[in-house]
KOLGU-4560 file (N, C-alpha, C; in nm, 3 decimals, padded with zeros to 5 digits):
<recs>
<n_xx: -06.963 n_yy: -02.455 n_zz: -01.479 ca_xx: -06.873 ca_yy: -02.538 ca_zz: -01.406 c_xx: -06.764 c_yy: -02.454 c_zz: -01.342 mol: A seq: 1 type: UNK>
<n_xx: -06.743 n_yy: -02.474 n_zz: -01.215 ca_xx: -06.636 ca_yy: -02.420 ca_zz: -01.136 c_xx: -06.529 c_yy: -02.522 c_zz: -01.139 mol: A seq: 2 type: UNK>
<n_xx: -06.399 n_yy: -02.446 n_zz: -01.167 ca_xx: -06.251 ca_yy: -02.524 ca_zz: -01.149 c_xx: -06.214 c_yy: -02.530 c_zz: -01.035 mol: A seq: 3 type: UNK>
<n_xx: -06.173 n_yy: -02.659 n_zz: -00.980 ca_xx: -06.120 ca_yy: -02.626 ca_zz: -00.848 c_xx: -05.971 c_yy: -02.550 c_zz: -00.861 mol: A seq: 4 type: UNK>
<n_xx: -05.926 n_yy: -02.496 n_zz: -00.754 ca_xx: -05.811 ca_yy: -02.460 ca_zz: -00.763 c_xx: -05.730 c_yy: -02.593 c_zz: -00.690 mol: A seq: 5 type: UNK>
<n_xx: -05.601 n_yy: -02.611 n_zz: -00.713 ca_xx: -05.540 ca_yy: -02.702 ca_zz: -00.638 c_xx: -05.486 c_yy: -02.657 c_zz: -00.479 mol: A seq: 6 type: UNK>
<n_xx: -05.502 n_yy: -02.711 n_zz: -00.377 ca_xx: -05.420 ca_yy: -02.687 ca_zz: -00.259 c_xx: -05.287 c_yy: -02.682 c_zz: -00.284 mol: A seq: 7 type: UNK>
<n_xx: -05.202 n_yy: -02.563 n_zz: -00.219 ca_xx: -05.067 ca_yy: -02.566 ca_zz: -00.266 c_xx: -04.994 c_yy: -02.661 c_zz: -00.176 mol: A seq: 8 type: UNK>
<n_xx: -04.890 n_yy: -02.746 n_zz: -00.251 ca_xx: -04.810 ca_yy: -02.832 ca_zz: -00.177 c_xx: -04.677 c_yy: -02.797 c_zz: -00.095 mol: A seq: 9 type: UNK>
<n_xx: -04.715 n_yy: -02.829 n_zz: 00.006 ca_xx: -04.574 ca_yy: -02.820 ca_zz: 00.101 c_xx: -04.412 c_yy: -02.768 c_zz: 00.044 mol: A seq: 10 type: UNK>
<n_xx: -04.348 n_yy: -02.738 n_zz: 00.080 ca_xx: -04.190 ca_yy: -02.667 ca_zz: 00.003 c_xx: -04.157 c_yy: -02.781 c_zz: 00.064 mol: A seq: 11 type: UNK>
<n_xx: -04.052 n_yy: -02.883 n_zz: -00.030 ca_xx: -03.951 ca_yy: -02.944 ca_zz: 00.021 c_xx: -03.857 c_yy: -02.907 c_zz: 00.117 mol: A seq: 12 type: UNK>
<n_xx: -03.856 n_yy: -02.994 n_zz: 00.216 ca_xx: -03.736 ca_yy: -02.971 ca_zz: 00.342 c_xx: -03.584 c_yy: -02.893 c_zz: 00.261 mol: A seq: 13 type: UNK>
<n_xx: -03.549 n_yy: -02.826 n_zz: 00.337 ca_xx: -03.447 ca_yy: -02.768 ca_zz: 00.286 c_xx: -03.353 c_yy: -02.867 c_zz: 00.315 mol: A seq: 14 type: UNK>
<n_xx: -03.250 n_yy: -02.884 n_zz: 00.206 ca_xx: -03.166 ca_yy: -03.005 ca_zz: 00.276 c_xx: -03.027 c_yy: -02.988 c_zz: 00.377 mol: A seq: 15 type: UNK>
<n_xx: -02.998 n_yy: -03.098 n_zz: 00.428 ca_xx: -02.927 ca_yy: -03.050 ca_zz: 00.563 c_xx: -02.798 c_yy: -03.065 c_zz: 00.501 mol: A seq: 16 type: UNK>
<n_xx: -02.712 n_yy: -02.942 n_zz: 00.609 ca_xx: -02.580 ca_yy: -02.926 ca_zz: 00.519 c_xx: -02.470 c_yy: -03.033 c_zz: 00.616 mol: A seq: 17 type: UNK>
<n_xx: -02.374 n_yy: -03.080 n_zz: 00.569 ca_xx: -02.324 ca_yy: -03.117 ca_zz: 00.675 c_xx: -02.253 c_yy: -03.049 c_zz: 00.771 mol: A seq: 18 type: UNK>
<n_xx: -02.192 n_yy: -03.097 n_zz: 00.896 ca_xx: -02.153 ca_yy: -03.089 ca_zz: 01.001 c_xx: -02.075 c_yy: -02.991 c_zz: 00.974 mol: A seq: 19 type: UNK>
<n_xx: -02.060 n_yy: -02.841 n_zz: 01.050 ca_xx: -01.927 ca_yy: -02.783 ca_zz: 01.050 c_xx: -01.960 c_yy: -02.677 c_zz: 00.867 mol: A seq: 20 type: UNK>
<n_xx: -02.031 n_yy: -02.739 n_zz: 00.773 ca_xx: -01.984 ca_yy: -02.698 ca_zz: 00.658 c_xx: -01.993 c_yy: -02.517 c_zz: 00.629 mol: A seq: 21 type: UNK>
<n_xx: -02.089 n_yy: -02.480 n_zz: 00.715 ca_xx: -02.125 ca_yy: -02.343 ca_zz: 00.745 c_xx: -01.985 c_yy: -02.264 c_zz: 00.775 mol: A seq: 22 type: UNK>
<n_xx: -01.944 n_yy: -02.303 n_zz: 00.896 ca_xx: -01.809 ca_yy: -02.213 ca_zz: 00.931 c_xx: -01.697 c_yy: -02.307 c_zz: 00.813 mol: A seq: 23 type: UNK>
<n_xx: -01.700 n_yy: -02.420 n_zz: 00.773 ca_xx: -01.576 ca_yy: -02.406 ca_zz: 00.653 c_xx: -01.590 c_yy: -02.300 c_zz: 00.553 mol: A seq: 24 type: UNK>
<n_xx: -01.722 n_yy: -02.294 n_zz: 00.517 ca_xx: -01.753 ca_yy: -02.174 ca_zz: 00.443 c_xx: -01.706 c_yy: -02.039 c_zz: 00.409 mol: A seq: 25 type: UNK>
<n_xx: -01.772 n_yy: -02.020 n_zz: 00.540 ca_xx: -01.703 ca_yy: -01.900 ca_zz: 00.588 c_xx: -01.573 c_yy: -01.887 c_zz: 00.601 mol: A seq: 26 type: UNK>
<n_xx: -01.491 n_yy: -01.940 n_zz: 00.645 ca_xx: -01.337 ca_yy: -01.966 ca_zz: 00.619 c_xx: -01.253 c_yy: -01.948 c_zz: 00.547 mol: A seq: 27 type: UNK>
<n_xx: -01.315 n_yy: -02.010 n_zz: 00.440 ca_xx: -01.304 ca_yy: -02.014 ca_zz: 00.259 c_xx: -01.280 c_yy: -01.886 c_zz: 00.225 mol: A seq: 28 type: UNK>
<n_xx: -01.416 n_yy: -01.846 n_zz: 00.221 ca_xx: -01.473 ca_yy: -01.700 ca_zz: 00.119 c_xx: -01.375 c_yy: -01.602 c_zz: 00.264 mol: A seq: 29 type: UNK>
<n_xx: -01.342 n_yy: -01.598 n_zz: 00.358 ca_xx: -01.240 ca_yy: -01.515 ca_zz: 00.428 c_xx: -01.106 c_yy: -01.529 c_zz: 00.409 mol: A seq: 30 type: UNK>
<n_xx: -01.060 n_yy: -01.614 n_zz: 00.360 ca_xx: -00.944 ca_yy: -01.661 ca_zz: 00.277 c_xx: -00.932 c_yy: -01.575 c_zz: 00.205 mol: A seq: 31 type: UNK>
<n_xx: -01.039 n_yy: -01.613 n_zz: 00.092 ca_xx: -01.048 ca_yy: -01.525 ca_zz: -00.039 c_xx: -01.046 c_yy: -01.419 c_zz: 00.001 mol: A seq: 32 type: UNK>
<n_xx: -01.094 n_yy: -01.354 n_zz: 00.047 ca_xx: -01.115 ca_yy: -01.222 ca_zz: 00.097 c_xx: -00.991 c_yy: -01.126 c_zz: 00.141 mol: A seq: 33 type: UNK>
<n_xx: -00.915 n_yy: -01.186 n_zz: 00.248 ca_xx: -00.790 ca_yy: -01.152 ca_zz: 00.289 c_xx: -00.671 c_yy: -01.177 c_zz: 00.132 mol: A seq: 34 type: UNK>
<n_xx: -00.662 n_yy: -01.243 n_zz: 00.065 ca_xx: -00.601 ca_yy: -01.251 ca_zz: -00.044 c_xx: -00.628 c_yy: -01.120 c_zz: -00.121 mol: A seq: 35 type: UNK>
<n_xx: -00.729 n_yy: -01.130 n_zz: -00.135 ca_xx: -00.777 ca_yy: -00.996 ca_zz: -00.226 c_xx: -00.789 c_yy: -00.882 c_zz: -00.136 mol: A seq: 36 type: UNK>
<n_xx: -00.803 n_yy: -00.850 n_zz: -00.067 ca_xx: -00.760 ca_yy: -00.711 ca_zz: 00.036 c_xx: -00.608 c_yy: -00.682 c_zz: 00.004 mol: A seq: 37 type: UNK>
<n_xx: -00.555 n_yy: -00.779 n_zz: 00.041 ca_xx: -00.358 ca_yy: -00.802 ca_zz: 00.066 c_xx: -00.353 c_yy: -00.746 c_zz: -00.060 mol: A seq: 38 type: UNK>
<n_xx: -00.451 n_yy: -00.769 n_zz: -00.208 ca_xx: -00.340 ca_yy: -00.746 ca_zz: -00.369 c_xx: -00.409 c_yy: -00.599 c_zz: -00.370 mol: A seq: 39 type: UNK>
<n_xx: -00.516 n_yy: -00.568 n_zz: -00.317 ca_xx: -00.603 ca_yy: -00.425 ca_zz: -00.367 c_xx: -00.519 c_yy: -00.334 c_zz: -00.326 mol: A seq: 40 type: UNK>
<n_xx: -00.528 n_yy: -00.355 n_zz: -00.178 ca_xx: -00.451 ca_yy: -00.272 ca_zz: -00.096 c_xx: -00.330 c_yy: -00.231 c_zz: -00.131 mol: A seq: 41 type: UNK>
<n_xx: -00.249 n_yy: -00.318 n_zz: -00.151 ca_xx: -00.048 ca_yy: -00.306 ca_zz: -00.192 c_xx: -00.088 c_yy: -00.200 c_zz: -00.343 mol: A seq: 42 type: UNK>
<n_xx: -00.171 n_yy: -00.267 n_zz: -00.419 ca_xx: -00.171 ca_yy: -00.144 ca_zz: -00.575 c_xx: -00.196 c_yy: -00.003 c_zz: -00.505 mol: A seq: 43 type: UNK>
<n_xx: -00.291 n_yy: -00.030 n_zz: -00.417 ca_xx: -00.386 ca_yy: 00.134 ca_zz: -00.374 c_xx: -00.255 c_yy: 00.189 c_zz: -00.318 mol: A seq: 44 type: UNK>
<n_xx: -00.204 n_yy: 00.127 n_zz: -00.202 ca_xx: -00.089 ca_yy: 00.189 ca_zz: -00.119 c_xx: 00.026 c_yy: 00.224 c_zz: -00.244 mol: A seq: 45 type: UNK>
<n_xx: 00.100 n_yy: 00.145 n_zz: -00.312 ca_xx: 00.186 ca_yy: 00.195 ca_zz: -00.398 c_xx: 00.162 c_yy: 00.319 c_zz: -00.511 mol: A seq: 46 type: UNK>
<n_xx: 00.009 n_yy: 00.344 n_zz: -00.586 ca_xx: -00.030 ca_yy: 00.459 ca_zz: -00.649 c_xx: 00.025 c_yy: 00.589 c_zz: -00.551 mol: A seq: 47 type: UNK>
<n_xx: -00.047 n_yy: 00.525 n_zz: -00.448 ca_xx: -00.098 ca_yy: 00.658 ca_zz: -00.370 c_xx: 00.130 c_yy: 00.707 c_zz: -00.316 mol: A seq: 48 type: UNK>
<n_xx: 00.152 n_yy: 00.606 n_zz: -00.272 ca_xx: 00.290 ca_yy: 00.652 ca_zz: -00.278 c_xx: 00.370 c_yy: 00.724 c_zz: -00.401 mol: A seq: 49 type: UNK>
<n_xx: 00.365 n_yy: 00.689 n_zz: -00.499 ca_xx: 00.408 ca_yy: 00.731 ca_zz: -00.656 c_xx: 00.355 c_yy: 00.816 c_zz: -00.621 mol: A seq: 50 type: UNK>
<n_xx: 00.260 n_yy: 00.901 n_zz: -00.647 ca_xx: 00.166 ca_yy: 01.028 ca_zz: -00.680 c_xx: 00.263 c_yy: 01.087 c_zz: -00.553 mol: A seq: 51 type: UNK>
<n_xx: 00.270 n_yy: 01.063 n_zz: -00.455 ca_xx: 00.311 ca_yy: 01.162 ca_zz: -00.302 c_xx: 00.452 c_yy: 01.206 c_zz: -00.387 mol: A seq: 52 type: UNK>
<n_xx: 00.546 n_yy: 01.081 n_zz: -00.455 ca_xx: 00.682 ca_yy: 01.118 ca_zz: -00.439 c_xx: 00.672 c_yy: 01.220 c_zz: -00.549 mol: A seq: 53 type: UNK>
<n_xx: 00.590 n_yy: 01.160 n_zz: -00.664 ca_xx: 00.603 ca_yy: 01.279 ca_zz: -00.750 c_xx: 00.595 c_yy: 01.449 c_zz: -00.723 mol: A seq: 54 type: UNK>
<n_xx: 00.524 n_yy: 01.430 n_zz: -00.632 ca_xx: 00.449 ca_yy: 01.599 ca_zz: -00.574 c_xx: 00.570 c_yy: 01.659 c_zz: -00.513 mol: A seq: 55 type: UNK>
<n_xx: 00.650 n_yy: 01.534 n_zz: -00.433 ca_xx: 00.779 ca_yy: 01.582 ca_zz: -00.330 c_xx: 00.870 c_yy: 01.597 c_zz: -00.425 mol: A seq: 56 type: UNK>
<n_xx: 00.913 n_yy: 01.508 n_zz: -00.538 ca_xx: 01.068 ca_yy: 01.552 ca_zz: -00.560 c_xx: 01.109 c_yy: 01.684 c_zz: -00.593 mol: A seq: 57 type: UNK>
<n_xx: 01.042 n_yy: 01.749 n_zz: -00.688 ca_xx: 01.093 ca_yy: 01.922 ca_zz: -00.702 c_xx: 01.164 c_yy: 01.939 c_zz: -00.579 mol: A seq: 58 type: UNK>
<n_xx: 01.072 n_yy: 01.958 n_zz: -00.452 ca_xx: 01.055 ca_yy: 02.011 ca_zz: -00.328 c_xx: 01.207 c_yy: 01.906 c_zz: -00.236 mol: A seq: 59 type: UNK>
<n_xx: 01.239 n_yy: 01.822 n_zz: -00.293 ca_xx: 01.359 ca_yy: 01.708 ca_zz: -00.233 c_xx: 01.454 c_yy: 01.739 c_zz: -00.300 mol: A seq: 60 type: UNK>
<n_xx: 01.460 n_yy: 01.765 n_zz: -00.413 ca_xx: 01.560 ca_yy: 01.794 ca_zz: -00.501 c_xx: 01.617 c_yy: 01.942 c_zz: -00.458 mol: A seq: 61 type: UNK>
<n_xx: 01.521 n_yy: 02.014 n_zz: -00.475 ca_xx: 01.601 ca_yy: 02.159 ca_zz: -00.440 c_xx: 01.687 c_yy: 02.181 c_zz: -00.269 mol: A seq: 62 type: UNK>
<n_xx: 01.618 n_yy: 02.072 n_zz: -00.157 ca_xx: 01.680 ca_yy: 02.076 ca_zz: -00.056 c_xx: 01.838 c_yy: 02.010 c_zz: -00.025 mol: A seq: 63 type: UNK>
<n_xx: 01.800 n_yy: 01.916 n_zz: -00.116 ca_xx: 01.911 ca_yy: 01.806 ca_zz: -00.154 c_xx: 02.018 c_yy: 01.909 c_zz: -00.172 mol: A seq: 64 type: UNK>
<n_xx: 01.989 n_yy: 01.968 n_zz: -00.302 ca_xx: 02.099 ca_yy: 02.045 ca_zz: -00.387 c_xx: 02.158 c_yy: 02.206 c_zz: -00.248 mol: A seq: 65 type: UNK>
<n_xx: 02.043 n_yy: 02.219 n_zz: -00.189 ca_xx: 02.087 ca_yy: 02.384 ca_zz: -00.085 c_xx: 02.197 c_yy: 02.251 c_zz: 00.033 mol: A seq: 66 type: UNK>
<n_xx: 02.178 n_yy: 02.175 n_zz: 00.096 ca_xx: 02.233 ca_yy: 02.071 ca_zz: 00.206 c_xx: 02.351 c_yy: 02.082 c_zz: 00.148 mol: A seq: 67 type: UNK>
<n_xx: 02.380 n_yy: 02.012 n_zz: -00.008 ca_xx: 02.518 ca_yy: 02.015 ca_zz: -00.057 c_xx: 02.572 c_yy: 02.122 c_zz: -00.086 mol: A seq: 68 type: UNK>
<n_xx: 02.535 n_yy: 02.218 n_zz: -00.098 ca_xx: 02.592 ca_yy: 02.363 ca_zz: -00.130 c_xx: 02.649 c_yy: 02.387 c_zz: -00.028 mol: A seq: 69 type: UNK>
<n_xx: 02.559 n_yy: 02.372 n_zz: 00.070 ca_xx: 02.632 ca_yy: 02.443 ca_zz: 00.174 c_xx: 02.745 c_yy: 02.274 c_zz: 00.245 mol: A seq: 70 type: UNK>
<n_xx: 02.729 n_yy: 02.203 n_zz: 00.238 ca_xx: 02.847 ca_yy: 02.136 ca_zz: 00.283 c_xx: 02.962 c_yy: 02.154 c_zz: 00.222 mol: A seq: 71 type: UNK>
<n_xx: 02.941 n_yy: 02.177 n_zz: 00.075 ca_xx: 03.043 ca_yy: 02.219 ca_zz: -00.042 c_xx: 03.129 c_yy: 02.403 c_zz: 00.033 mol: A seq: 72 type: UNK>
<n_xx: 03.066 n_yy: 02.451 n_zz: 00.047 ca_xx: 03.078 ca_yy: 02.585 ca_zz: 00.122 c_xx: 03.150 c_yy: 02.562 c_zz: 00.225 mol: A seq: 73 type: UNK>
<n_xx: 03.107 n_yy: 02.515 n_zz: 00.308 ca_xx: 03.171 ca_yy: 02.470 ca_zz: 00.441 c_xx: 03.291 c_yy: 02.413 c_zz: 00.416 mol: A seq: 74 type: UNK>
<n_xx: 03.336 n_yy: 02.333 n_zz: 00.320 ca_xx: 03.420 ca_yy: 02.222 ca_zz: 00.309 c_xx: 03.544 c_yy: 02.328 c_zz: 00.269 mol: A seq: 75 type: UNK>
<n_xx: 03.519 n_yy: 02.384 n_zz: 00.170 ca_xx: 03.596 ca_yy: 02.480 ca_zz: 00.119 c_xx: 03.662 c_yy: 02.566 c_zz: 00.169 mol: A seq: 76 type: UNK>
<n_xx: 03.580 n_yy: 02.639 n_zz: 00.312 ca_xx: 03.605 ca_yy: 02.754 ca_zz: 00.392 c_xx: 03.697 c_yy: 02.703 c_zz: 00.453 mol: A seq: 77 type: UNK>
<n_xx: 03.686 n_yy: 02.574 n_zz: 00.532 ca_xx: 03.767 ca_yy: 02.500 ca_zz: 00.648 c_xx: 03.895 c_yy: 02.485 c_zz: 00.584 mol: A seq: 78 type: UNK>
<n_xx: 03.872 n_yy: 02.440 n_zz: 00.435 ca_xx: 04.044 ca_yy: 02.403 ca_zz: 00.350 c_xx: 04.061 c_yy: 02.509 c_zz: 00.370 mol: A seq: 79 type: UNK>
<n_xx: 04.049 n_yy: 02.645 n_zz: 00.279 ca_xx: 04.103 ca_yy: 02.742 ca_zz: 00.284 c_xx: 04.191 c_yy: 02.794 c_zz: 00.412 mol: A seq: 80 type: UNK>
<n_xx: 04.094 n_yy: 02.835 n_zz: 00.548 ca_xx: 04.117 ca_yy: 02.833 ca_zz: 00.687 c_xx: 04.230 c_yy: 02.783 c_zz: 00.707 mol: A seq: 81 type: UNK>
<n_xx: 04.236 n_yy: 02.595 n_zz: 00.686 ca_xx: 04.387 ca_yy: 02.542 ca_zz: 00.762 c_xx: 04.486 c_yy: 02.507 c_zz: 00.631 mol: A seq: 82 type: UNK>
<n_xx: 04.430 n_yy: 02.597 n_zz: 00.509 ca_xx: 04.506 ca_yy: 02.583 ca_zz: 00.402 c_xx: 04.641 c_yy: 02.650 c_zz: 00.432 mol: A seq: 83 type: UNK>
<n_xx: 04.625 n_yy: 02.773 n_zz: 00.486 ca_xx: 04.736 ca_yy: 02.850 ca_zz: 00.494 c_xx: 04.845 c_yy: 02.857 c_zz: 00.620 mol: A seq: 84 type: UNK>
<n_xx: 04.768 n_yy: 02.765 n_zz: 00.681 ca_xx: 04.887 ca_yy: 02.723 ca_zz: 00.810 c_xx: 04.934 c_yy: 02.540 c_zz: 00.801 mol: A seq: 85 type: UNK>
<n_xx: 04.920 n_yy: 02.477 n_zz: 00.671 ca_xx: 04.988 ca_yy: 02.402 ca_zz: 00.634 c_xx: 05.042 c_yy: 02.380 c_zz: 00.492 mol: A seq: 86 type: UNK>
<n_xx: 05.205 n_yy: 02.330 n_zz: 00.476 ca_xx: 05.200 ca_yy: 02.312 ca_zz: 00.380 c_xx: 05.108 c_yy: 02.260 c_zz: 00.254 mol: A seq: 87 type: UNK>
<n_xx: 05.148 n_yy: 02.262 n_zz: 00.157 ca_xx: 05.081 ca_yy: 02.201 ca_zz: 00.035 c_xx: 05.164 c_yy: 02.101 c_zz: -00.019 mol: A seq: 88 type: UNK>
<n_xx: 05.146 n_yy: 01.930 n_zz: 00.014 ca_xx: 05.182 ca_yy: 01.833 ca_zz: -00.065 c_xx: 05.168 c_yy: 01.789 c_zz: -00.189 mol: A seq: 89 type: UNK>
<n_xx: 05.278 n_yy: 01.780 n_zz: -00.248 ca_xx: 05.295 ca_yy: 01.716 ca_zz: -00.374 c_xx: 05.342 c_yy: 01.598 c_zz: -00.378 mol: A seq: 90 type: UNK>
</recs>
């Protein structure tokens, strides 16, 4: 005895979405999307800033400190300079 095999049956209609619901969709999940870019991004950008300043401050600090030296220098020279062609108030 031979089995028949069965004929395969048709795939149900895919069902219809409504009107528009495709691009709300899309909308949605781009929402989401831009939300979560906006929080990834701000952490990524702020690491990556921390790590830069760390590398710079030595390098900020020591310029910082030569800028004031020498304004300190300067400041001093100029008193001295019109120190002695004006009195000294008490």
């Amino acid at each position: 005895m031979r089995a028949s095999i069965p004929a395969p049956q048709p795939a149900p209609p895919a069902p219809q979405l409504p009107e528009g619901f495709e691009e709300h969709m899309v909308h949605r999940v781009m929402q989401r999307v831009d939300v979560m870019l906006e929080t990834r991004l701000r952490e990524a950008i702020a690491t990556v800033v921390q790590e830069q300043t760390r590398s710079v401050l030595p390098r900020l600090r020591e310029e910082v400190e030569s800028v004031v030296r020498h304004c300190v220098y300067e400041a001093v020279a100029d008193e001295l300079a019109n120190g002695a062609s004006q009195p000294v108030l008490r």
